[in-house]
C-alpha positions in Angstrom: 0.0 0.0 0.0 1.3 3.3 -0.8 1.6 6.0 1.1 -1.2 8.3 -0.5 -3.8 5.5 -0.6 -5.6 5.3 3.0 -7.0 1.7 4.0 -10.5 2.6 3.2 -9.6 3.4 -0.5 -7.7 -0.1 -0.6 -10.9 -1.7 0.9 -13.5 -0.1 -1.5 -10.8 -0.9 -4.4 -11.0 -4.7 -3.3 -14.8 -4.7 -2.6 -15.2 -3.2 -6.1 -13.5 -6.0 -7.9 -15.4 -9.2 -6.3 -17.3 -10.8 -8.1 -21.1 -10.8 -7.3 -21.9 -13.5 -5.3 -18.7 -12.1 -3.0 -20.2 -8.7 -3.0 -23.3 -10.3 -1.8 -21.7 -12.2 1.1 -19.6 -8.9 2.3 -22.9 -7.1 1.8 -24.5 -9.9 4.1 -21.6 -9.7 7.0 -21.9 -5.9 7.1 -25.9 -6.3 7.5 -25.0 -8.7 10.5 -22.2 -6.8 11.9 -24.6 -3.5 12.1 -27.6 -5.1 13.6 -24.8 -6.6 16.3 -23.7 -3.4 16.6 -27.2 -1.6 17.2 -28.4 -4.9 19.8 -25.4 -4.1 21.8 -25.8 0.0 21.6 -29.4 -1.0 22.9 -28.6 -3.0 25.5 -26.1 -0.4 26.6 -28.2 2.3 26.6 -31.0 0.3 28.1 -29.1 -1.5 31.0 -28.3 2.7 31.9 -31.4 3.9 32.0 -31.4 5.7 28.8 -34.5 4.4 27.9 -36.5 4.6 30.6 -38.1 7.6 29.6 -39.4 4.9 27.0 -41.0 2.8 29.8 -42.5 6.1 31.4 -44.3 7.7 28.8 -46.0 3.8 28.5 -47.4 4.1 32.0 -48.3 7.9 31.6 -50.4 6.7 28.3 -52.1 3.3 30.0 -53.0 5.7 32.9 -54.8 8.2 30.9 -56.1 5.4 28.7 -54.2 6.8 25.7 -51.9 3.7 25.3 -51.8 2.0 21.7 -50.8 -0.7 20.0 -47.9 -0.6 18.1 -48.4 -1.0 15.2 -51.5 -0.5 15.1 -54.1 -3.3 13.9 -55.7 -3.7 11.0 
């Protein structure tokens, strides 16, 4: 790798040249890798509290008899 060519552009030069199917399956593991990603930010977040407000606004809506399904029925 020279110098003037950053990791990224070596990556997206390599991606770029695979042949479908292997686009597909890199395609795939990014997919995988992001929901990962997003489950463990979520489970982070929740195991802190950040979403309680979540769980409050709930009880505030079932109190006032506001609360809805989600998503909403047919």
């Amino acid at each position: 790798m020279t110098p003037s060519v950053s990791r990224v552009e070596e990556t997206e030069a390599a991606i770029d040249g695979l042949p479908p199917e292997e686009y597909r399956r890199i395609v795939q593991w990014f997919r995988v890798r992001d929901q990962r990603r997003w489950d463990e930010q979520m489970d982070a977040d929740s195991a802190a509290g950040g979403l309680d407000f979540l769980f409050d606004e709930g009880e505030r809506e079932a109190a006032k008899g506001t609360l809805r399904e989600w998503p909403a029925r047919a």
